[in-house]
C-alpha positions as CSV (number, residue, x, y, z in Angstrom):
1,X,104.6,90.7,108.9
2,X,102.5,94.0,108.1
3,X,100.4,93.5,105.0
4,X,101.3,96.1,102.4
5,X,104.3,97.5,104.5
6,X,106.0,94.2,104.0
7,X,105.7,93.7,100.7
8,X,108.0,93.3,97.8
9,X,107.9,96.5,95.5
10,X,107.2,96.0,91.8
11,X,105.4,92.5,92.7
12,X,101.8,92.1,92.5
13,X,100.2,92.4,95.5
14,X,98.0,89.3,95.1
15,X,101.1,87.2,94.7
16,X,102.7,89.1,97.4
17,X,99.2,88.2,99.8
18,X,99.3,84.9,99.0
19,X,103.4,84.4,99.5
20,X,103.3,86.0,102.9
21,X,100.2,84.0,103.9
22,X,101.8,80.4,103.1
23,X,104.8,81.5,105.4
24,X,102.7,82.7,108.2
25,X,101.1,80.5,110.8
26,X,98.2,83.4,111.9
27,X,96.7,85.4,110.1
28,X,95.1,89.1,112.4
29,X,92.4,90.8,111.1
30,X,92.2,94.1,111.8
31,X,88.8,94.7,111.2
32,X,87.3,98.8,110.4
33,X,84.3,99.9,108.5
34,X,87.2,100.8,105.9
35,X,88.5,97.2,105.9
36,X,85.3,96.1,105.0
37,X,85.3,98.7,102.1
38,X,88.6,98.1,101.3
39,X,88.7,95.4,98.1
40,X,92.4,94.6,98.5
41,X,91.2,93.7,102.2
42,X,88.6,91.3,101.3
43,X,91.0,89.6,99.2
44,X,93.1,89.0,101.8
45,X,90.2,88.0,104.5
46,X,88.9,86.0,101.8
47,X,92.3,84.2,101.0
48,X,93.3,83.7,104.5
49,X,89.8,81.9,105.8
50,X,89.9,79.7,102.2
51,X,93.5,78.6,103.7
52,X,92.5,78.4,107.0
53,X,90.1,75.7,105.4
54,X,92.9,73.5,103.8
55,X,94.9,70.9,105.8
56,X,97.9,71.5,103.9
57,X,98.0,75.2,105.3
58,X,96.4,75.1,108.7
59,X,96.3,79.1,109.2
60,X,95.0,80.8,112.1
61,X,92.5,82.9,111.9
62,X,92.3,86.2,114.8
63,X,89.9,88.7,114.2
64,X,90.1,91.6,115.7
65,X,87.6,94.5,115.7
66,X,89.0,97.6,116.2
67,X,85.9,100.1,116.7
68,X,82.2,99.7,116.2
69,X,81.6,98.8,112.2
70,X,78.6,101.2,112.0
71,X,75.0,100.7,110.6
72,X,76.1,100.2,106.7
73,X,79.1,98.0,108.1
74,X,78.5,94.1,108.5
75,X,80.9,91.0,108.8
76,X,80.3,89.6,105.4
77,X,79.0,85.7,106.0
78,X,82.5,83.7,105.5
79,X,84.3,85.9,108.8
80,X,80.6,85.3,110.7
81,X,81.7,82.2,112.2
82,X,85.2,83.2,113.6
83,X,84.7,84.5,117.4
84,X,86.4,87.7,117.0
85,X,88.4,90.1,120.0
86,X,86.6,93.3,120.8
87,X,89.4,96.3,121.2
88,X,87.1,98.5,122.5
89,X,86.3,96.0,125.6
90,X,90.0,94.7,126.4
91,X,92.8,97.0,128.5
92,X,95.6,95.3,127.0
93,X,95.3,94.4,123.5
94,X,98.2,92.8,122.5
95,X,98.0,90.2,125.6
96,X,94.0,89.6,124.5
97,X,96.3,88.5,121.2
98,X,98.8,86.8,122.6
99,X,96.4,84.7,124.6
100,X,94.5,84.1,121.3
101,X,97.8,82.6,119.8
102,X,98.5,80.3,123.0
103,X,94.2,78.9,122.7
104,X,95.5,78.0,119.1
105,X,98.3,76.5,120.2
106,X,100.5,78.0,117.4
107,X,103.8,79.3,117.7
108,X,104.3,82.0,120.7
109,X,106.5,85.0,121.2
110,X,108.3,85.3,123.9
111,X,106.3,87.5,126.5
112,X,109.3,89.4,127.2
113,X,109.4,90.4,123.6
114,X,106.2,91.4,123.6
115,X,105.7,95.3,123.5
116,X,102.2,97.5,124.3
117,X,101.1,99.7,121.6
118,X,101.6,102.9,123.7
119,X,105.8,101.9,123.7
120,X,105.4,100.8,120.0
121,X,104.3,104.2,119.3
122,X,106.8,106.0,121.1
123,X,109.5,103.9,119.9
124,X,108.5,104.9,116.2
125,X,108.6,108.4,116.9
126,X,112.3,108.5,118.1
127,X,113.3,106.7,115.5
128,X,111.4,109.2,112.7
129,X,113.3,112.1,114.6
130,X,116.4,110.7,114.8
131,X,116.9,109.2,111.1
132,X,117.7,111.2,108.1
133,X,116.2,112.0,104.9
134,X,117.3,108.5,103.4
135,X,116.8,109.8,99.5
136,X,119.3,112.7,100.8
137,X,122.0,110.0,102.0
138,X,125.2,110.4,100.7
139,X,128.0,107.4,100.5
140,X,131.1,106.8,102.6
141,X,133.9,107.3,102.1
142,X,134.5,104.0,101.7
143,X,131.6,103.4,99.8
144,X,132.9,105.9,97.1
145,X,135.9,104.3,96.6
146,X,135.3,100.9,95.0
147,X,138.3,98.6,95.1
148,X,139.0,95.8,92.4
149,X,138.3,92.9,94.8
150,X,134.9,94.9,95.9
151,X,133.6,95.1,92.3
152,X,134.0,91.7,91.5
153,X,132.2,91.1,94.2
154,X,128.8,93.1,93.6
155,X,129.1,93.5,90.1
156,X,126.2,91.9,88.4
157,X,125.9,91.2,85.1
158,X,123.3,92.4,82.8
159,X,121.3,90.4,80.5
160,X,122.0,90.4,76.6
161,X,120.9,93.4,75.3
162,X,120.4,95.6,77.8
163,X,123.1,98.6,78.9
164,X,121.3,99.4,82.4
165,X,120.0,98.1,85.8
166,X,117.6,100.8,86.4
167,X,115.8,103.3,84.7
168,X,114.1,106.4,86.8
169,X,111.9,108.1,86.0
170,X,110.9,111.4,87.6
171,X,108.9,114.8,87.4
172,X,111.0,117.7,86.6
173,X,110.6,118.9,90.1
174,X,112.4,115.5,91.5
175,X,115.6,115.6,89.2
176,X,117.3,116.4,92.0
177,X,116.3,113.5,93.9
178,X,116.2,111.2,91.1
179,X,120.2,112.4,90.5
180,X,121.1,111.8,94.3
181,X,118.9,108.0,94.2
182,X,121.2,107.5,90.9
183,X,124.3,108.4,92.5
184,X,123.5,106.3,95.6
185,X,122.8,103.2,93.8
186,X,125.7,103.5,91.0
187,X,128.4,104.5,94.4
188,X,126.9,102.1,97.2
189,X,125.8,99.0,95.2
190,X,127.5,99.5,91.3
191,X,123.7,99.4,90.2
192,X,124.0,101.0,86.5
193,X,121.5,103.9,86.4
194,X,119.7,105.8,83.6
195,X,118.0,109.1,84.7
196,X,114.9,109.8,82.5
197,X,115.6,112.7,80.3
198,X,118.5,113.6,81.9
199,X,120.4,111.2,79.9
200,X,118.4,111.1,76.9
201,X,120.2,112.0,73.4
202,X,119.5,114.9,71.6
203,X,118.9,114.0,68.0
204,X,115.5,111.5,69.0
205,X,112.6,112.6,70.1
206,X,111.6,112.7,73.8
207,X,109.3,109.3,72.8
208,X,111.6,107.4,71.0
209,X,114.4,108.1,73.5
210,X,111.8,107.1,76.4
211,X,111.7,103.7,74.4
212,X,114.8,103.2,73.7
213,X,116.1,103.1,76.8
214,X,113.3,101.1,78.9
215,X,114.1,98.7,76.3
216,X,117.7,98.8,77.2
217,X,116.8,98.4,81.3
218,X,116.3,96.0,82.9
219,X,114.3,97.4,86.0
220,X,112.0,101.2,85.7
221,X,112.3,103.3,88.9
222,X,108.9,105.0,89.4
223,X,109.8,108.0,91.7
224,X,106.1,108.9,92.9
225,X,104.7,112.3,93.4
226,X,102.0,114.7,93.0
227,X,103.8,116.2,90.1
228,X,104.8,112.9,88.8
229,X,100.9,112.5,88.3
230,X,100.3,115.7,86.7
231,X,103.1,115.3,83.8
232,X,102.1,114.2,80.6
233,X,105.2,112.6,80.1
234,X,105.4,111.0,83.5
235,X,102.1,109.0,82.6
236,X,103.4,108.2,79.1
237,X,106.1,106.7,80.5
238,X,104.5,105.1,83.7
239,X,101.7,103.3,81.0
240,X,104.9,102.4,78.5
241,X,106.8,101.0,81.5
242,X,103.8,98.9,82.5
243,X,102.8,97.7,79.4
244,X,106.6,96.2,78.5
245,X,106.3,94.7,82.1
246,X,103.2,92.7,80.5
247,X,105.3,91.7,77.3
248,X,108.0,88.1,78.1
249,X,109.6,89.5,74.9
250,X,110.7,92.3,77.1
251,X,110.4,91.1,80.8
252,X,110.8,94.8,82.1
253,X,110.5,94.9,86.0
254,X,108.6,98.2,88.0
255,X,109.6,99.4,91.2
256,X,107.2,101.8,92.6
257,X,108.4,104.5,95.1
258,X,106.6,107.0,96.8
259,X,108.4,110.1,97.6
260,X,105.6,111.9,99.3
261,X,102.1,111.7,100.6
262,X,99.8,112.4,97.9
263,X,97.2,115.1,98.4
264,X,93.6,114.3,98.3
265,X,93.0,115.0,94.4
266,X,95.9,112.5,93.6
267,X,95.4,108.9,93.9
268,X,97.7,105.8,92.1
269,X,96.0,105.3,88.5
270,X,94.6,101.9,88.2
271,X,97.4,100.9,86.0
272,X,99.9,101.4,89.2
273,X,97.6,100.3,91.4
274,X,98.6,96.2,91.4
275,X,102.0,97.0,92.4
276,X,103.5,97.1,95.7
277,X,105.1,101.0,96.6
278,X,108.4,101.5,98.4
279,X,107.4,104.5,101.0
280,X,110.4,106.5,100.8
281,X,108.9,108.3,104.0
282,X,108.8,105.5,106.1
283,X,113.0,103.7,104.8
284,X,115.6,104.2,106.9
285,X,117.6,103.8,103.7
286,X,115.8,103.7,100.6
287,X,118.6,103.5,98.1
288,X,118.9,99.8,100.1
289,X,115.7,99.5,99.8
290,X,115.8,99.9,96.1
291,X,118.6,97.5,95.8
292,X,116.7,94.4,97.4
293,X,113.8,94.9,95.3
294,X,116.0,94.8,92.3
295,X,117.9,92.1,93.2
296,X,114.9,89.7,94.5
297,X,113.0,90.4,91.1
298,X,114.8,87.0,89.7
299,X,115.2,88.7,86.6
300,X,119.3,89.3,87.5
301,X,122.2,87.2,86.1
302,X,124.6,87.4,89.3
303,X,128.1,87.1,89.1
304,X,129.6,83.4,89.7
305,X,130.5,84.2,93.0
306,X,127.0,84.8,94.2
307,X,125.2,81.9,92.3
308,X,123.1,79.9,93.6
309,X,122.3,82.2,96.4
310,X,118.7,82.9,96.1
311,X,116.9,86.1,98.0
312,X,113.7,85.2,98.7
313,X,110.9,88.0,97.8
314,X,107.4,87.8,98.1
């Protein structure tokens, strides 16, 4: 499990840490002079050696130090004590690891499993040049058409009061995208979709249409971009969004996703910044994607046939 890669979008990343932690039994520490920088890093270092500490845990602790940590770089005092494996010294890293895990005695891989980074590399970059753009993926055939028997089984029902599953919002230079996500997730997985502005009527404002709908959804798509961040009414209805995810009256759930890299003037506004992102770049299928974090939100009233299964989500 890769922190942050791993996570569940839209959930906190705190509660997402310490979820992922409980079901792991080591915990590798990847340590840089930007991990030590890094706040959401000591959180996690910090969380990992209190549960290392607690019988009803036991997790391992492995740290590994992946170049020198520089002059204004020190291991802060609670990682001091942990004998940690120098990268920079060892020909084979990942069997320095494994060997780690064995002097433990925790749970192993098998070492025919096991992969070195140089394949791990090159497997990644045949599988980036091979896949498609996954917000460009159209349905199936078969996907299109929906039979009776189908729908009744992936039809979820919404809550009282509210008309859609998800609400995206977009810049203007995404409502492309944003139309083709929609189409995706209403086709492949009968997710009811509202596409910011697109859909909005035309005898309310721009604001109370924004409002009137989030408080209609019960999920707000947050398709990320430069231009996303530079729109007015992108960060109206990013801060809106958040604050009705705040309110129990409302219960409104955020799903982050980032459609591109952002430059170097843009960064995620501190209101964003607690939430775990879906990197569109790096799905094979984001529309799935999309769908899991919806579902595992626990926020859904499923159809009868689907109760009492329960998708675990950090």
């Amino acid at each position: 499990m890769i922190s942050g890669r791993d996570f569940l979008p839209g959930t906190w990343i705190c509660k997402n840490i310490h979820h992922e932690m409980r079901k792991s039994v080591n915990v590798l520490l990847i340590l840089t002079p930007s991990f030590l920088k890094s706040l959401w890093c000591d959180v996690e270092a910090r969380l990992a050696v209190q549960m290392s500490d607690d019988p009803n845990f036991n997790l391992q602790i492995i740290p590994l130090k992946l170049r020198d940590l520089g002059a204004d770089s020190d291991l802060p005092p609670f990682l001091k004590p942990f004998e940690y494996i120098d990268a920079q010294r060892e020909s084979d890293i990942p069997a320095r690891i494994n060997k780690a895990l064995y002097h433990i005695g925790s749970e192993l891989t098998s070492s025919k499993n096991s992969h070195s980074m140089l394949n791990d590399l090159v497997h990644w970059s045949r599988m980036r040049k091979r896949r498609k753009n996954c917000l460009f993926m159209e349905p199936d055939a078969q996907e299109e058409v929906c039979d009776k028997n189908r729908k009744n089984e992936l039809l979820y029902k919404l809550p009282p009061g509210k008309k859609y599953h998800i609400y995206i919002s977009h810049a203007a230079a995404q409502e492309t995208q944003a139309k083709l996500i929609g189409k995706a997730l209403e086709s492949r997985f009968l997710l009811r979709c509202m596409i910011s502005t697109c859909d909005y009527s035309s005898d309310q404002t721009i604001c109370d249409n924004m409002l009137h709908e989030l408080l209609k959804s019960v999920s707000v798509l947050l398709l990320l971009s430069p231009e996303f961040f530079k729109s007015k009414l992108c960060d109206v209805e990013a801060r809106l969004a958040v604050q009705l995810s705040y309110g129990l009256k409302f219960d409104l759930k955020i799903i982050p996703v980032l459609l591109q890299d952002l430059n170097a003037n843009t960064e995620l506004p501190l209101i964003l910044q607690p939430f775990a992102c879906i990197d569109a770049q790096r799905e094979a299928d984001c529309s799935a994607q999309i769908k899991e974090a919806f579902y595992k939100s626990g926020i859904i009233v499923i159809s009868k046939k689907f109760s009492g299964k329960e998708i675990d989500i950090y």
